[in-house]
N, C-alpha and C positions, 0 to 999 in steps of 0.2 A: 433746473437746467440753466446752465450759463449761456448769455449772449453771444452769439458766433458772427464775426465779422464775415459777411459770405462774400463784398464786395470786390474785392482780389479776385477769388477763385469765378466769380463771374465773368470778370475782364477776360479771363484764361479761357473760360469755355466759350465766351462768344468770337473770339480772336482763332477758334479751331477750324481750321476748314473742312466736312467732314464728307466733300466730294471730293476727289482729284482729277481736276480735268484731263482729259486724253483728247488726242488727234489721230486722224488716219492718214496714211499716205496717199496721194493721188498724183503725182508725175513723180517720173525723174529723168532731168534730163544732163548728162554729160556727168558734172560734180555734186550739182545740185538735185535734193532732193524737196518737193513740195507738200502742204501739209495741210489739210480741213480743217476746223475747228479749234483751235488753238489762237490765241492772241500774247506773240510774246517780248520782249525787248529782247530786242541783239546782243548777244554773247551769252542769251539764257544757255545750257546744257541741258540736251533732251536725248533721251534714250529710246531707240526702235526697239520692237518685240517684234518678231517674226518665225513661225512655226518650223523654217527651217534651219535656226539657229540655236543654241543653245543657250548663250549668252548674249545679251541686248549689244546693240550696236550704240555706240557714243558718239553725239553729232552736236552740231553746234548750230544757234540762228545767225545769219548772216546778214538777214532781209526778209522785205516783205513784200510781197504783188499782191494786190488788190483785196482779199480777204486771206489769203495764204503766206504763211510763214516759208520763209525757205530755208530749207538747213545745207549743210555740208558734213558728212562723217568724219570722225575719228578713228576712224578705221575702214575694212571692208566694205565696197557696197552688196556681195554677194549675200542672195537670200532676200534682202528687202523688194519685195511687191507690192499691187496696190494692194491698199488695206491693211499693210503693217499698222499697228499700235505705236503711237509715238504717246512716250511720257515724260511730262517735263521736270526737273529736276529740282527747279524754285531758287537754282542759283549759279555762277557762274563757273568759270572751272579754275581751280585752285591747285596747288603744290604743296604737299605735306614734307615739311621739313624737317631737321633733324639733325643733329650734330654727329648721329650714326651713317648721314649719307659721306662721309671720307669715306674715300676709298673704292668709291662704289660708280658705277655705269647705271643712266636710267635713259627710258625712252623719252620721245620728244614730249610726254603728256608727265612725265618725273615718276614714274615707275621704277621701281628698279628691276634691270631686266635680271638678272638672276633668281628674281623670286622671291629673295627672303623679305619677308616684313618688319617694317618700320616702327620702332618703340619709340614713345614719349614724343609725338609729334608735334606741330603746331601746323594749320594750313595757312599760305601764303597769297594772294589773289596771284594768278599769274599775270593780269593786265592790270600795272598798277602803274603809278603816276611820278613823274618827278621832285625832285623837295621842291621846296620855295625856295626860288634864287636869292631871297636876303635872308636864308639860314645855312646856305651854302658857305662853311668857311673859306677862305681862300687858302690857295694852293700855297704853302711854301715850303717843304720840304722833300728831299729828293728820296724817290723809290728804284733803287736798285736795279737791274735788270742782268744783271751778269755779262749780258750781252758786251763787250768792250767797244764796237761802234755806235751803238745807242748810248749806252754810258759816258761815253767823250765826246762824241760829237751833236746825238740829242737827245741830250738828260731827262728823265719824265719826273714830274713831281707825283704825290701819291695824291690819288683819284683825278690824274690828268687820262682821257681820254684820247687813244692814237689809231688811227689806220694804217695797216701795213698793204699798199696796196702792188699786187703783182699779175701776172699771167699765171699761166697751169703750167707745174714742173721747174721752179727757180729758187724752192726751196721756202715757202711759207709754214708748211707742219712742222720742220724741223727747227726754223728758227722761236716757231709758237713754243715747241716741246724745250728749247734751252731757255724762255725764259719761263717756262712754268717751274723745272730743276733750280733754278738759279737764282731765282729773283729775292726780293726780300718780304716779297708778301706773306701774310700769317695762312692764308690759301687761297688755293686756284678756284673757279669755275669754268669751267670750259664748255663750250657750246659747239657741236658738228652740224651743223644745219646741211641735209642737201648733200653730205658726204658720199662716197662709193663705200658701198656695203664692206668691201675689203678693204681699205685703208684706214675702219675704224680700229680694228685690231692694229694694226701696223702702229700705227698712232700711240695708241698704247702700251706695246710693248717695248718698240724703238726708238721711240722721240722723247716719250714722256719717263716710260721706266719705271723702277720698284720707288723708287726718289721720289719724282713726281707723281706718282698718284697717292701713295702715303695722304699726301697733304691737300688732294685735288678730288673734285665731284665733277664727272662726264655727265653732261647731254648731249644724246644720243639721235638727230632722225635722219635718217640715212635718205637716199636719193628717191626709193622704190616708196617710201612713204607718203600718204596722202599728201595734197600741197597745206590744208590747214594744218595738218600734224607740222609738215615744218615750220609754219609760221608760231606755231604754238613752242616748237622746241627751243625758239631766240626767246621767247620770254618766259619760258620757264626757269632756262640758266638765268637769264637777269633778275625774276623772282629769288631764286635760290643765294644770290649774290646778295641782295638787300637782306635777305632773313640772318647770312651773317657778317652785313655793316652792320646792320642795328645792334649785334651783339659787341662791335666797339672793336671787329677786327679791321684789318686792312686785308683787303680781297682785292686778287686778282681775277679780273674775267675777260676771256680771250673767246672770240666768235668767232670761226672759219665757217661758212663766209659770210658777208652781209650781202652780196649781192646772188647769192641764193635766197635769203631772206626775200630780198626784192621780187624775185620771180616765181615763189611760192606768193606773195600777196597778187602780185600782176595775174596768176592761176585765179587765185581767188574772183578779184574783179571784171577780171573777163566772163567768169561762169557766171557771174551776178548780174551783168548788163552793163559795166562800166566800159565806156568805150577809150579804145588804146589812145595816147596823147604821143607822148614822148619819146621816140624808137619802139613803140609797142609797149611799153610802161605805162599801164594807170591810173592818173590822178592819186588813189589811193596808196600808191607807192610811196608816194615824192611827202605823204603825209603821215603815215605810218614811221616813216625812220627817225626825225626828229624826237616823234613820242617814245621811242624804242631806246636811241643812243642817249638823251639828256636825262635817263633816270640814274645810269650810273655817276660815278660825280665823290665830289664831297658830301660829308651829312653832318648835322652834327653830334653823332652817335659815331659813326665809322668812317671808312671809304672805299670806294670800287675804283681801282686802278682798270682802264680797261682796254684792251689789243684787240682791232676787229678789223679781219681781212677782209680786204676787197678782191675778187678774181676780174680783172679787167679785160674783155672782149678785144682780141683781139692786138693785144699790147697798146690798146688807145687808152691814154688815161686821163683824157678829157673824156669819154662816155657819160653818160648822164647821170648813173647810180656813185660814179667815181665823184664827180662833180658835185653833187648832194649831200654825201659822204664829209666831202672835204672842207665843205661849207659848214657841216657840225661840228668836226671835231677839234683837239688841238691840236693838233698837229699831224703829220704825214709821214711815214717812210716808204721809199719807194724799193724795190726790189729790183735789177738789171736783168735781163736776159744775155747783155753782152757779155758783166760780171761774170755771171754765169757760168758761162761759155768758156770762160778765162780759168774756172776752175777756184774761181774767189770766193768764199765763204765764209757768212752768208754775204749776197749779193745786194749788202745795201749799198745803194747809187745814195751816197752825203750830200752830193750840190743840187740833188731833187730832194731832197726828205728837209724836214724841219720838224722842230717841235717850239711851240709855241710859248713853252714856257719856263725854256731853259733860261730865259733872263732873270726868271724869278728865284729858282734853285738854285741857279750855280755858282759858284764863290767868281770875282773880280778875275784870276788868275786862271784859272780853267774856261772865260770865255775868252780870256784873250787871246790864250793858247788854241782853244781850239777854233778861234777866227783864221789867226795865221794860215794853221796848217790847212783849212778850207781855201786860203790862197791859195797854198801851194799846191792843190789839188788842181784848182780850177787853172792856172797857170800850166800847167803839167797838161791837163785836157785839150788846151787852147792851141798849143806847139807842138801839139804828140806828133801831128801827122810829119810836123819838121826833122821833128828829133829821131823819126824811126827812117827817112829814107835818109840822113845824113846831111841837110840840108841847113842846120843849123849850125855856130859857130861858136863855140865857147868863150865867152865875155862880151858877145854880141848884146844881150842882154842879163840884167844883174837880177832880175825876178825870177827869169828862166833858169838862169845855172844856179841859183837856189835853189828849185822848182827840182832838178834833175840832183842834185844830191841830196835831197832829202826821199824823194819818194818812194824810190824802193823799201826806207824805215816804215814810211806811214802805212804803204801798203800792208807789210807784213802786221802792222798794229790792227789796221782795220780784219785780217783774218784769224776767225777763230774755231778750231775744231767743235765739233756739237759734246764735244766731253770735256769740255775746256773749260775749267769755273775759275772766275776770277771774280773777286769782293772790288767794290768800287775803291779803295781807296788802294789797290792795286794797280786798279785800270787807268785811276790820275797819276801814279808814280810812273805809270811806261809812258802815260799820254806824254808828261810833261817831257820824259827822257826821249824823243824820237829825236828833239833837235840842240839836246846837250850834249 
C-alpha cells in the first residue's frame, strides 16, 4: 500500500468546528434585542428561531453590555420572546450580485422583491471601504447629465460626487429620474432610503420610465421598514455600484435621501445608549456619512458618478446633516422653493449650487461663458426688486441693462421639460447662443 500524505486532510478536520454555538434571548427592549451566551463582533448576522414563526428572523450585532450581545432585526420583531434560539451566521451580510439585477427592484437587504432568483452570482460585502486615495485617478473628463443647467452651468466630471440639496415637494424625484434617462452613464443604481411606500412605484413608472430602468437596479426601503433595514438599504446600492465599477463600467448612483440615512443611524444609536449631540443627531451619524459617501469616487477599474439628496428641515440649509454633507462632497446643487413657485423647472437656484470641479472638465470657453451669464444672473437678482416696481432707468446702469436683455434668454435655457433630452454638446451650442 502506497504512502498517504494525511497531513492536509488533518489541518481540514481539526479547522471543523463540530459544535455551533447558540444563544437565547433575555430582553428586548424598544429596537433592541438582548442575547446570553454568545460572544460576537459587530455586524456578525444572527438568526432568531422562534416557535411562532416559520422562518427565522435576520438581525444583526450592534453591541455589547456586559456579557450580552445586542442585536437589532432585519425585519419583524413579532413572535421573538425569551428564549428564542439565536444562531449565528459566522459572517457578515452581503449582496449577491449579478448582471441579471437590470431592470430589477430589490429590498433594502438586495433581495429582489419580486421573487425570481438570482443566476451566476457573486456576493458583495455590503459594508465595505473606500479605494486608496493614491489610486484614485483624477477626475478629468465630463459626464453628461442631460440635465441643460447642470450641464452649462455645473458640469460633473465622471465619478465626481454631488448633493442635490432641497426641501419636500420642489422636485428632486423628478430631476433624479431625468438624469437617470439622460445621462451618459453605462448604468444607474438607485438607492430609496426612508421613501413613502407609494412614491416608490411613482418613481418608477413616472420619473424613471421603460428608458430608465432598462439600464437601472432599484433599492428599495421604504419608510414602515426597520431603521437598520434603511441603513442597510444605502449600502447595499453602494455595494451594488462597486460590483459594477470593478467591472470597468461608469455607474451612476443616485441616493434619495441621505438625510433619511442620517436618521435611520440616529434610530440606531439612540436604541444602543449613544447619547443625542447635535440637534438630536448622534456622534455616530456625523461618522458613518464620510465612510458611506467616500467610497463611491474614481477606481482604477471604473467609476461611481454619484447624486445624493439631501431633504433639508425646514428650508434651513445650514442644518447639521446639510452641513456634513456639503463638507464631503464636490459640489452642491441647490433646489428653490421660490423657483418653484414660479413654475421653473427644475428649480435649480445657479448662484447657490456649485460643483467643484467644473474647472477641471470644462473647455476655456464654456467657463467663460458660463461665468458671464452667472453675472448676469446675479445682477438681474440684485435689481429685480428695482426693475419690477419701475424704479429703475434704462442706461442708468450698463450691467443692469445687459442684465434685463439678456434674461429672459437664460431663463428659458435654464428650463427644461422632464422629457426633454438634450446631448451636451447641444446644451453648449444654445449655452453659448443665449447671448449671440
Amino acid at each position: 500500500m502506497k504512502n498517504v500524505d494525511f497531513s492536509n486532510m488533518m489541518d481540514i478536520v481539526s479547522n471543523v468546528k463540530t459544535i455551533r454555538p447558540e444563544g437565547k434571548v433575555s430582553k428586548i427592549i424598544g429596537l433592541t434585542i438582548e442575547v446570553d451566551g454568545l460572544k460576537l463582533p459587530v455586524g456578525e448576522v444572527c438568526y432568531i428561531y422562534s416557535e411562532n414563526t416559520l422562518d427565522p428572523i435576520m438581525s444583526e450585532v450592534v453591541g455589547f453590555r456586559d456579557d450580552k450581545i445586542i442585536l437589532m432585526p432585519l425585519g419583524d420583531l413579532k413572535g421573538i420572546g425569551p428564549g428564542s434560539i439565536v444562531k449565528p451566521s459566522g459572517k457578515p451580510l452581503s449582496v449577491k450580485c449579478s448582471d441579471d439585477l437590470l431592470g430589477r427592484v430589490l429590498d433594502g437587504l438586495g433581495r429582489p422583491m419580486e421573487g425570481k432568483i438570482l443566476k451566476d452570482f457573486v456576493e458583495y460585502p455590503v459594508i465595505g471601504y473606500p479605494p486608496n486615495p493614491l489610486e484614485r485617478p483624477r477626475i478629468d473628463k465630463v459626464l453628461s447629465t442631460g440635465v441643460k443647467a447642470i450641464d452649462g452651468f455645473l458640469t460633473c466630471g465622471e465619478g465626481q460626487r454631488v448633493g442635490i440639496f432641497a426641501g419636500s415637494g420642489v422636485g428632486k424625484s423628478t430631476l433624479l429620474g431625468m438624469i437617470a434617462r439622460y445621462s451618459s452613464a453605462d448604468i444607474n443604481v438607485i438607492g430609496l432610503v426612508g421613501e413613502r411606500g407609494r412614491e416608490v412605484k411613482d418613481f418608477i413608472e413616472k420619473d424613471l420610465g421603460d428608458e430608465g430602468l432598462k439600464r437601472s437596479v432599484i433599492v428599495c426601503a421604504t419608510s414602515d421598514q426597520p431603521a437598520l433595514v434603511r441603513l442597510k438599504g444605502a449600502y447595499t446600492a453602494t455595494a451594488i455600484a462597486e460590483y459594477y465599477r470593478d467591472q470597468g463600467k461608469k455607474v451612476m448612483l443616485m441616493m434619495d435621501s441621505v438625510t433619511r440615512f442620517a436618521m435611520a443611524q440616529r434610530e440606531v444609536g439612540l436604541a444602543i445608549g449613544e447619547p443625542p449631540a447635535t440637534k438630536g443627531y448622534t456622534p455616530s451619524v456625523f461618522a458613518k456619512l464620510p465612510g458611506l459617501l467616500e467610497r463611491s469616487g474614481m477606481s482604477n477599474k471604473g467609476s461611481i458618478t454619484a447624486f445624493y439628496t439631501v431633504l433639508v428641515e425646514g428650508d434651513d440649509f445650514n442644518e447639521p446633516i446639510s452641513d456634513a454633507v456639503r463638507g464631503i462632497l464636490d459640489g452642491h446643487i441647490v433646489l428653490s422653493r421660490e423657483l418653484a413657485a414660479l413654475n421653473h423647472y427644475p428649480a435649480i437656484d445657479i448662484l447657490n449650487s456649485l460643483s467643484r470641479l467644473m474647472a477641471e472638465v470644462a473647455s476655456e470657453e464654456h467657463k467663460r461663458t458660463a461665468g458671464e451669464l452667472r453675472n448676469i444672473l446675479a445682477t438681474y437678482k440684485n435689481a429685480e426688486d428695482l426693475i419690477n416696481i419701475g424704479a429703475y432707468v434704462n442706461g442708468s446702469n450698463p450691467g443692469i441693462d445687459k442684465a434685463i436683455k439678456y434674461i429672459d434668454r437664460l431663463n428659458d435655457f435654464l428650463k427644461q421639460g422632464k422629457n426633454e433630452h438634450l446631448d451636451f454638446d447641444t446644451i453648449l451650442k444654445d449655452l453659448y447662443g443665449i447671448m449671440n
